[in-house]
C-alpha positions as CSV (number, residue, x, y, z in Angstrom):
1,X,-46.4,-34.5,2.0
2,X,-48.9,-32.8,-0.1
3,X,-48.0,-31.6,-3.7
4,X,-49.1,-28.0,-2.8
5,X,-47.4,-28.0,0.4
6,X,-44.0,-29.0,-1.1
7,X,-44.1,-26.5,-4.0
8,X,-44.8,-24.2,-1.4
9,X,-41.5,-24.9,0.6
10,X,-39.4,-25.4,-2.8
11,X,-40.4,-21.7,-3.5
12,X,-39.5,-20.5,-0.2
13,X,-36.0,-22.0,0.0
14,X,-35.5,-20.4,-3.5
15,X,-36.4,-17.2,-1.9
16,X,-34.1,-17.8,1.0
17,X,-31.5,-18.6,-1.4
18,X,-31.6,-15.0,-2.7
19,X,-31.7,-13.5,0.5
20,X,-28.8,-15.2,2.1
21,X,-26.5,-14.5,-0.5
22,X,-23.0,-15.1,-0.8
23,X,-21.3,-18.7,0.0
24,X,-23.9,-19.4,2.0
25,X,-26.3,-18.6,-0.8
26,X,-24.4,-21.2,-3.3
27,X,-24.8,-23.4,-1.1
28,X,-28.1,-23.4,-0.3
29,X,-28.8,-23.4,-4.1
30,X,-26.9,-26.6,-4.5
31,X,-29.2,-28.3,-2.1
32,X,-32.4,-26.5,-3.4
33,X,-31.2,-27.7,-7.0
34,X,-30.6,-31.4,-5.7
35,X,-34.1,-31.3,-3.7
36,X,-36.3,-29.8,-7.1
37,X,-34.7,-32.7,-8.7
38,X,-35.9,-35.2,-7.0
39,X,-39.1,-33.9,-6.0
40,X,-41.5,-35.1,-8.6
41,X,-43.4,-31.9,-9.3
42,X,-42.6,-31.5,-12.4
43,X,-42.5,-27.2,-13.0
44,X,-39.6,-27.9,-10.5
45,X,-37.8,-30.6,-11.9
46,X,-37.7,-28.7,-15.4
47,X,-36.8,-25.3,-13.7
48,X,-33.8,-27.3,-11.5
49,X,-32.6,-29.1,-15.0
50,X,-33.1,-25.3,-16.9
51,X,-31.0,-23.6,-13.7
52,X,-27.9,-26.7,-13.8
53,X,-27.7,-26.0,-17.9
54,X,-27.8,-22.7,-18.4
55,X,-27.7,-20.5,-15.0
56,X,-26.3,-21.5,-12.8
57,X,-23.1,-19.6,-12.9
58,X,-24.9,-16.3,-13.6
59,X,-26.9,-17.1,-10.2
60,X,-24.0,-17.7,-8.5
61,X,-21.9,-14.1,-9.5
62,X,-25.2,-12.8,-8.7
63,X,-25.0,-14.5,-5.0
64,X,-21.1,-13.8,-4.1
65,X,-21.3,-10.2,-6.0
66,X,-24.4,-9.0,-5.3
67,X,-24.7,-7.5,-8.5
68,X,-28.0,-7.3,-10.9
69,X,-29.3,-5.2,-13.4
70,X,-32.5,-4.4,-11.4
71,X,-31.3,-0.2,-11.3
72,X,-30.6,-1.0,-15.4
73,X,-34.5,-1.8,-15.5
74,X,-35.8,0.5,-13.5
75,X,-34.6,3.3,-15.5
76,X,-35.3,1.7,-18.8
77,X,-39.1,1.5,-17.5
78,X,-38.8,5.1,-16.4
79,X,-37.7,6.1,-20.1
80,X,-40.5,4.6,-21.3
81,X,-43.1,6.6,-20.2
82,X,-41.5,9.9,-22.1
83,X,-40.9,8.2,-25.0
84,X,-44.4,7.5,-25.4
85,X,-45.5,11.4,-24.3
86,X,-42.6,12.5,-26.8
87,X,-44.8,10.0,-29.7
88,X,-44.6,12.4,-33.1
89,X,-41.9,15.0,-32.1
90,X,-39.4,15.5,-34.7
91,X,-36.2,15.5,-33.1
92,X,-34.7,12.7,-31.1
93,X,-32.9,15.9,-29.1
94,X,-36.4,16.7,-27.8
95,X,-37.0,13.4,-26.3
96,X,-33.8,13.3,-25.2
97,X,-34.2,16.8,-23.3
98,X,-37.8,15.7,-22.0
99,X,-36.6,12.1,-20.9
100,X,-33.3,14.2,-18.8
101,X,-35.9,16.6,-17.3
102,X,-38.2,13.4,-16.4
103,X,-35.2,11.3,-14.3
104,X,-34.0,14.8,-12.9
105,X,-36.7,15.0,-10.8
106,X,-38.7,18.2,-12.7
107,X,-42.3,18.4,-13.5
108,X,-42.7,21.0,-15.6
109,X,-46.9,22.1,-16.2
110,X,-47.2,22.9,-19.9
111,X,-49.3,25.4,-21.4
112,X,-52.6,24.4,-22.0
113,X,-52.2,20.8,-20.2
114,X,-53.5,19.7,-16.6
């Protein structure tokens, strides 16, 4: 089997292992961490041996609770953008105010601004 065409199919079962989910989903990244192992591509074999040290039981609440902080980013991205409109005012209760009015929902045209 090609090197290409197995990296291919080692990403895709990783994929599958996030969309399954659950006990199925632990399962499947049992196998998927026993088949990187041993499949002598070497960004594999180093993520597999990264995933078995360190994450693998972060992956796995992640499977059977279907919990992430993917809403936690999102609205840490969304603050960004204010904060860097709000660059020089002199009250951290005027960014706050513009970042609320931003997530509400409002768009508020200022004065002079198009």
């Amino acid at each position: 089997m090609e090197k290409l065409y197995r990296a291919y199919l080692l990403k895709e079962q990783l994929r599958e292992v996030f969309a399954t989910g659950g006990q199925d989903g632990v399962l499947l990244l049992d196998a998927w961490l026993r088949w990187a192992a041993r499949s002598r591509l070497t960004p594999f074999t180093e993520l597999a041996r990264k995933i078995r040290a360190y994450f693998r039981s972060d992956i796995i609440n992640s499977l059977t609770h279907r919990l992430s902080n993917g809403l936690i980013e999102a609205t840490n991205t969304k603050i960004r953008l204010p904060t860097r409109i709000a660059f020089g005012f002199k009250s951290v209760d005027a960014l706050i105010a513009l970042t609320k009015l931003h997530l509400g929902g409002y768009s508020i045209d200022l004065p002079g601004r198009t």
